[in-house]
C-alpha positions as CSV (number, residue, x, y, z in Angstrom):
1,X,-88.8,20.2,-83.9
2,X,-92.5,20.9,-84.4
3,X,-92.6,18.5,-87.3
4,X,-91.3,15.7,-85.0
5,X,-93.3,16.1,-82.8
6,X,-96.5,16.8,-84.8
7,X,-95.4,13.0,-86.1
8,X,-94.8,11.7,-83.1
9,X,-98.6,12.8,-81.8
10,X,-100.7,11.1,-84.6
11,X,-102.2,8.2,-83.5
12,X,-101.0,4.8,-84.9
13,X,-103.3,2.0,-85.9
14,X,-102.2,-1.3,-84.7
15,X,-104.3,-4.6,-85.1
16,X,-105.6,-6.4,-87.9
17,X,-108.4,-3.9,-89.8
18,X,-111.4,-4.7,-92.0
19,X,-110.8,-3.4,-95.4
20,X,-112.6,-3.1,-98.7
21,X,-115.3,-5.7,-99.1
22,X,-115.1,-7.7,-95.5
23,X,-115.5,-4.3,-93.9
24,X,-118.5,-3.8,-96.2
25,X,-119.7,-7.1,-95.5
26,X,-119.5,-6.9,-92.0
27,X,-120.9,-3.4,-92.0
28,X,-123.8,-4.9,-93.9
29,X,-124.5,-7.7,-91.3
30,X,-123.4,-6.4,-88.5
31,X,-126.4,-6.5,-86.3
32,X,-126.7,-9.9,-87.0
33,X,-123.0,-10.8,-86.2
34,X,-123.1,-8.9,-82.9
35,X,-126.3,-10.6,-82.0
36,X,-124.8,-14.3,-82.8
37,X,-121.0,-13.2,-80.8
38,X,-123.3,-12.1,-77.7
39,X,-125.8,-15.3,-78.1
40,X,-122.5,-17.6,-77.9
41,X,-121.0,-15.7,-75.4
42,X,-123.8,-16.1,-73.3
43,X,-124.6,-19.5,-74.2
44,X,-120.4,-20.1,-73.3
45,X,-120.6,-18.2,-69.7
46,X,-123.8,-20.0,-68.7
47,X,-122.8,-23.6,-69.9
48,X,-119.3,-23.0,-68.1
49,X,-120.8,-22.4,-64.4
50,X,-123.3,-25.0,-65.4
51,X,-120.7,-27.2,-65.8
52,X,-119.1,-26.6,-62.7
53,X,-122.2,-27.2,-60.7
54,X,-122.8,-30.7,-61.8
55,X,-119.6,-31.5,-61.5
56,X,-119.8,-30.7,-57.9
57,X,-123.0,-32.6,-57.7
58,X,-122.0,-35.5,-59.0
59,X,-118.6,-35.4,-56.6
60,X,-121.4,-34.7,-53.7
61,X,-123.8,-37.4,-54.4
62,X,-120.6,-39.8,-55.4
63,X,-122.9,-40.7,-58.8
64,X,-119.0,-42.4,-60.2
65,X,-120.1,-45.7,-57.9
66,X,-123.7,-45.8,-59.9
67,X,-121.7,-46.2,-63.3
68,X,-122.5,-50.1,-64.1
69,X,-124.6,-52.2,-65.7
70,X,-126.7,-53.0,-62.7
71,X,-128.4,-50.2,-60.6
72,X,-129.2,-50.3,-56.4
73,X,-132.5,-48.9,-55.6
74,X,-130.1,-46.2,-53.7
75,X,-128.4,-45.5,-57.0
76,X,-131.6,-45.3,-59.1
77,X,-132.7,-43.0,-56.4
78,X,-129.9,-40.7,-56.5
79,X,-129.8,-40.9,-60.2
80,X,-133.5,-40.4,-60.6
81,X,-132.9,-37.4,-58.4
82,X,-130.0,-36.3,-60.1
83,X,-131.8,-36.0,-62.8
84,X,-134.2,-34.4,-62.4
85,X,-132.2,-31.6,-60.9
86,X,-130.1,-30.9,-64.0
87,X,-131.1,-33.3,-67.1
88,X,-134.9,-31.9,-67.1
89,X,-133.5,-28.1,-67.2
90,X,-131.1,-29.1,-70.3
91,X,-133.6,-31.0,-72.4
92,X,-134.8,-27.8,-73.7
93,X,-131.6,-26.5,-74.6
94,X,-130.8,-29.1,-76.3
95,X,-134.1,-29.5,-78.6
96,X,-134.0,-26.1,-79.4
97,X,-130.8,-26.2,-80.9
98,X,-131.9,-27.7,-83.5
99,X,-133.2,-24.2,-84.7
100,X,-129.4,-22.9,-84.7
101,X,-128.6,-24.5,-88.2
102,X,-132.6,-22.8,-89.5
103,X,-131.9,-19.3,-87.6
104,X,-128.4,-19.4,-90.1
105,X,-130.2,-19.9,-93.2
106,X,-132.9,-18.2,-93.1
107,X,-132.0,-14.9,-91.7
108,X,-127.8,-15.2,-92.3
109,X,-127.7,-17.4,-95.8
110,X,-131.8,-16.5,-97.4
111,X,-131.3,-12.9,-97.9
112,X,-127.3,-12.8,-98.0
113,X,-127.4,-12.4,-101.3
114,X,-131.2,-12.2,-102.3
115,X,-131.5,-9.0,-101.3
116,X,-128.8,-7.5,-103.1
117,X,-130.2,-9.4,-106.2
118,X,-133.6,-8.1,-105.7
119,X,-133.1,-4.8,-105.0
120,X,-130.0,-4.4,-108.0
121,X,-127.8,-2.7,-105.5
122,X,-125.5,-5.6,-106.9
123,X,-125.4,-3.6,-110.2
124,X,-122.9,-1.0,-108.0
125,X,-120.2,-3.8,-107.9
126,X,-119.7,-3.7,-111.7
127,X,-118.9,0.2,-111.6
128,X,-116.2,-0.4,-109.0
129,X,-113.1,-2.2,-109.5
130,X,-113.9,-5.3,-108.0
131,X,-114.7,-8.4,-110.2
132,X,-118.4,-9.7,-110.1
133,X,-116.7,-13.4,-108.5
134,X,-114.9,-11.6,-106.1
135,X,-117.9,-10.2,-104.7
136,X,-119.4,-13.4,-104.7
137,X,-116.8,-14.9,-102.7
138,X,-116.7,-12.1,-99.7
139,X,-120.7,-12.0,-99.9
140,X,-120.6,-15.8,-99.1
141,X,-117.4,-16.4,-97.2
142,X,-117.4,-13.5,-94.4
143,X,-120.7,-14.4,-93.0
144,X,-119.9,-18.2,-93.5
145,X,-117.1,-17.7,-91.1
146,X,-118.7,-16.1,-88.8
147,X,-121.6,-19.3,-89.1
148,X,-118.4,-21.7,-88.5
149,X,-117.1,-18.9,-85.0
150,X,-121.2,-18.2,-83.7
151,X,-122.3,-22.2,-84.2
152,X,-118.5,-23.6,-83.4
153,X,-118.7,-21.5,-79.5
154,X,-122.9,-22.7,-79.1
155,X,-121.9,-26.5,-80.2
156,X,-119.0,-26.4,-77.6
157,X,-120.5,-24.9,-74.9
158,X,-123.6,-27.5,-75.2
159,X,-121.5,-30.3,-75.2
160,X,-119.1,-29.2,-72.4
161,X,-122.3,-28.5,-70.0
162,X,-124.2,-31.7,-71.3
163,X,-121.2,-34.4,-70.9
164,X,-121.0,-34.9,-67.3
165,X,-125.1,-35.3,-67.1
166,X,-124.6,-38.3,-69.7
167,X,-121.6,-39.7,-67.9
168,X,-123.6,-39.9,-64.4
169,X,-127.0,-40.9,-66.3
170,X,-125.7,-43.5,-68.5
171,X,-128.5,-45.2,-70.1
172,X,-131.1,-43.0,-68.2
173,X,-130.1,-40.2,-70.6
174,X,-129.5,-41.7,-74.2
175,X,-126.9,-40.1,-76.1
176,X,-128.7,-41.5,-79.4
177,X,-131.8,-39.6,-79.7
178,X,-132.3,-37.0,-81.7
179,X,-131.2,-34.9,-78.8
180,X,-129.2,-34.8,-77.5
181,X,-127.4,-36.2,-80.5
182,X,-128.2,-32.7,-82.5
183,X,-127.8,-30.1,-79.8
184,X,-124.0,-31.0,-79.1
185,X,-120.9,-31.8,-80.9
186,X,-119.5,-30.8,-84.2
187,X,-122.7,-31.4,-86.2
188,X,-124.1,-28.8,-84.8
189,X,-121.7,-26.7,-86.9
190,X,-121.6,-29.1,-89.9
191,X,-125.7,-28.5,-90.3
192,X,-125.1,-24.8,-89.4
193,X,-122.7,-24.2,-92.1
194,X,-125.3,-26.4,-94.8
195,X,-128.2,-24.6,-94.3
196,X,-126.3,-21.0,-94.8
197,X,-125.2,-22.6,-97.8
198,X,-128.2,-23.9,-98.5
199,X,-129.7,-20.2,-97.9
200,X,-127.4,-17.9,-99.7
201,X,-127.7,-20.7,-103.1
202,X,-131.4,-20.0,-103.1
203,X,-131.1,-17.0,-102.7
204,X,-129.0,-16.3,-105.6
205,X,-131.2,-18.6,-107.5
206,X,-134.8,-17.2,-106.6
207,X,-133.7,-13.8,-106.2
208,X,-136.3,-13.0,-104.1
209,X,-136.0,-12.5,-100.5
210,X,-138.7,-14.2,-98.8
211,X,-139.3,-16.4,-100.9
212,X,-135.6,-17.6,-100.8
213,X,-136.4,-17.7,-96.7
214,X,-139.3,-19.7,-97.6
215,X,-137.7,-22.5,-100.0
216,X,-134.7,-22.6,-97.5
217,X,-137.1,-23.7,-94.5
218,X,-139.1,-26.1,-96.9
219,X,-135.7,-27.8,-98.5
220,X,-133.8,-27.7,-94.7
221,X,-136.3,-29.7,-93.3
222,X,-136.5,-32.5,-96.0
223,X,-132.9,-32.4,-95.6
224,X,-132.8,-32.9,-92.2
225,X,-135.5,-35.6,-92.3
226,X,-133.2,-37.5,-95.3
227,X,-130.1,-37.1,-92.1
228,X,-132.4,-38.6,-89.6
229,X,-133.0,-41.5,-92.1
230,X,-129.6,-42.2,-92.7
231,X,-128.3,-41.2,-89.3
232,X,-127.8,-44.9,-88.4
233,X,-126.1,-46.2,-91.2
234,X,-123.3,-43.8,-91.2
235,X,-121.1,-45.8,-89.1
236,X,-120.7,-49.8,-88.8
237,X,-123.1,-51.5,-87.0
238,X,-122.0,-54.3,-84.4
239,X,-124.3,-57.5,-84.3
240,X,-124.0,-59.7,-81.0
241,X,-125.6,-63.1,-80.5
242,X,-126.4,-65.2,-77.6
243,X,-128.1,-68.2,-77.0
244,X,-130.1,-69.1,-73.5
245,X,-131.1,-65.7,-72.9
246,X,-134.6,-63.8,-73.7
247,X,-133.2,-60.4,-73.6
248,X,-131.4,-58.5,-76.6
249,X,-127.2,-59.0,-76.3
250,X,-126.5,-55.5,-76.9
251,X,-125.2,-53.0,-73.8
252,X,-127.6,-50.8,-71.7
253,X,-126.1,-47.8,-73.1
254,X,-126.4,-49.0,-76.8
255,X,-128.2,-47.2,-79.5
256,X,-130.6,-51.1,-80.6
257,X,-131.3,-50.7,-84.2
258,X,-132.6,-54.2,-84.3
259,X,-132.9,-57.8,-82.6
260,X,-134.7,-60.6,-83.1
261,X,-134.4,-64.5,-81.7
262,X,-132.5,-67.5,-82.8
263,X,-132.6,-71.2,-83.4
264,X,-130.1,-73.4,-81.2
265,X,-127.8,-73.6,-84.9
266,X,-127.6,-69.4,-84.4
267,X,-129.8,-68.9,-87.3
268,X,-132.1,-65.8,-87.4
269,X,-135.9,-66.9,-87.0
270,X,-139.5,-65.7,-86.9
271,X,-140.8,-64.2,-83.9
272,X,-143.1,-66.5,-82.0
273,X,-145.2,-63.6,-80.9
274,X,-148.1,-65.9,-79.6
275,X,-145.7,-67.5,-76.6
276,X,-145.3,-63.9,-74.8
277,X,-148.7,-64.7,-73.6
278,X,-148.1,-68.3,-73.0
279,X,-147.9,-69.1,-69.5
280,X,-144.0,-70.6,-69.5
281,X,-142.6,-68.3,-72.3
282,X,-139.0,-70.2,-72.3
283,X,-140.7,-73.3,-73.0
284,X,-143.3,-72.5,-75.6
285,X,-140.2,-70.6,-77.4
286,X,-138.1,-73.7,-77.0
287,X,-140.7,-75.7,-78.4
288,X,-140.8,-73.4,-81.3
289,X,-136.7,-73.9,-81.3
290,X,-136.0,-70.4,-80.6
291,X,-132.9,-70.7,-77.8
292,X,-131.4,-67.5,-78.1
293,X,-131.1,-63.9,-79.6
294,X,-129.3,-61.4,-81.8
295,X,-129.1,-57.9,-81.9
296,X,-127.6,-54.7,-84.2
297,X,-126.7,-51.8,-82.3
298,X,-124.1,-49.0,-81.6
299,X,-122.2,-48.7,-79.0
300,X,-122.1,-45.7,-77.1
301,X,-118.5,-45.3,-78.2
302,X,-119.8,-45.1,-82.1
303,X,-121.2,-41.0,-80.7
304,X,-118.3,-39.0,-81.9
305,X,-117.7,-41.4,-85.3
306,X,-121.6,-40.8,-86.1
307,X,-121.3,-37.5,-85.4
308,X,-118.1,-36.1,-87.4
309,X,-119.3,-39.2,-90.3
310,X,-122.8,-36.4,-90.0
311,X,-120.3,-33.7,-90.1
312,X,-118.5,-34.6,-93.4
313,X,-121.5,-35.8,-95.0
314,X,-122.9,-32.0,-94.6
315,X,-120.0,-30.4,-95.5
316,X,-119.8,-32.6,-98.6
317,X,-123.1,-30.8,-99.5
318,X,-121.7,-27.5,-98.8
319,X,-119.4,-28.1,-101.2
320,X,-121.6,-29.1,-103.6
321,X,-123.8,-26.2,-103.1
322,X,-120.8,-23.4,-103.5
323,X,-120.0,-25.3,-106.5
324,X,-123.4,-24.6,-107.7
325,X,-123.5,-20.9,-106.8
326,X,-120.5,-20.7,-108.2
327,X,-121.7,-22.3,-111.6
328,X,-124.8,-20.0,-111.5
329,X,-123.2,-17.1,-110.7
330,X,-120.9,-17.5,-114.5
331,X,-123.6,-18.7,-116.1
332,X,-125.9,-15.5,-115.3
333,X,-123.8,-12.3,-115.4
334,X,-126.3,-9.8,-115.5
């Protein structure tokens, strides 16, 4: 009777529990895990009754009618307004999330495993029974999870309060700068997830701490830089031409890489730079032949292809870099 009910009285466990080295990973980076889970919740909560209120604005100020390629004075007005209501208070938001991906590497990925290789305390692994790889692989893979949970929240919150400002702004608000292009959508999390990567690998390398920081900031921001570069070229460019026109033949909303003019056979010319200050431009550039022109440009449908194509292409990197860590970590066992 009293053992029954002895058994009956201790207290079950139920739900999934941290054990072994994820529970010592997450006790070691724990402040730093809470910190990012509040950040994103916050982030989430605010963006969601953000969202709501522009959606009710634009419903008030029936912004829907202003979508087109051609804007009434009363349209710009309300746009203009619009605008600077609740694009101007995003715009900071949205550059400084470009520090999201640095904040992971340097102070989640830098001293991940730096510090453990600095200090020795690594040496304690290799008394326990737990192989020096699988060590590696719960150093690098709890907190990169929590990089993929923390960024994946931020990336969706940011897009989900900025898409009904770009729908009512239209070309006002261009999706292809550099933000909002990096403050919202899953690159957010692909350059989030790199530059741990990129963190922790240096770390392990330099095995120093602040230094390791350091290089991480340096080689994140030439990589970024080498992104920006190619950002344009990661998807197919469209090229439209049209004669008897002066202005480029791409849409308002479309991210112009390039235009130039044409002759009347639809060949790509010089600029005749001179007749812009001629008194009749159309016919000092017809009397230089020029009839038309051409342009290369994305559409703004081409956002979400760039973006997961920029997505991939730093993942790919990831890759590369646990393959290096990896490589390091067997070829220097002590």
């Amino acid at each position: 009777m009293s053992t029954a009910t002895t058994r009956s009285r201790t207290p079950v466990r139920r739900g999934p529990r941290l054990r072994g080295l994820t529970w010592l990973i997450w006790r070691q980076n724990r402040t730093a895990f809470w910190i990012g889970l509040a950040v994103a919740a916050a982030v989430a909560c605010y963006a969601l009754v953000q969202h709501q209120h522009i959606a009710a604005a634009v419903t008030a100020q029936h912004l829907d009618a202003c979508q087109g390629h051609q804007l009434s004075e009363r349209c710009l007005s309300r746009l203009t307004t619009f605008g600077q209501q609740y694009q101007f208070p995003m715009r900071r938001p949205l550059q400084a999330m470009l520090l999201l991906p640095f904040l992971f590497g340097l102070f989640l990925g830098g001293p991940q495993l730096a510090q453990e290789l600095e200090s020795g305390t690594y040496r304690t692994v290799a008394t326990q029974s737990v192989t020096r790889m699988r060590w590696f692989a719960a150093k690098l893979g709890v907190p990169l999870a929590m990089t993929v949970l923390v960024s994946g929240v931020i990336a969706a919150a940011m897009t989900w309060w900025w898409h009904p400002v770009a729908k009512a702004m239209g070309p006002m608000f261009p999706w292809h700068q550099w933000y909002p292009f990096y403050g919202v959508g899953p690159v957010v999390v692909g350059l989030s997830v790199l530059f741990y990567l990129l963190g922790a690998t240096l770390g392990l390398v330099l095995r120093r701490t602040v230094l390791a920081m350091g290089a991480t900031l340096a080689v994140g921001a030439g990589l970024f830089a080498l992104l920006e570069a190619v950002r344009p070229r990661l998807w197919p460019v469209r090229t439209a031409y049209a004669q008897h026109t002066s202005e480029p033949p791409a849409p308002l909303d479309a991210w112009q890489l390039a235009d130039g003019p044409l002759s009347k056979e639809g060949h790509r010319v010089s600029e005749a730079w001179d007749c812009y200050a001629a008194g009749d431009i159309k016919q000092c550039l017809a009397s230089r032949g020029i009839t038309g022109r051409w342009s290369e440009y994305h559409p703004a449908s081409d956002l979400w292809p760039l973006q997961w194509t920029a997505t991939g292409l730093c993942l790919a990197l990831g890759v590369v870099l646990i393959a290096l860590s990896l490589w390091w970590t067997r070829r220097n066992p002590a």
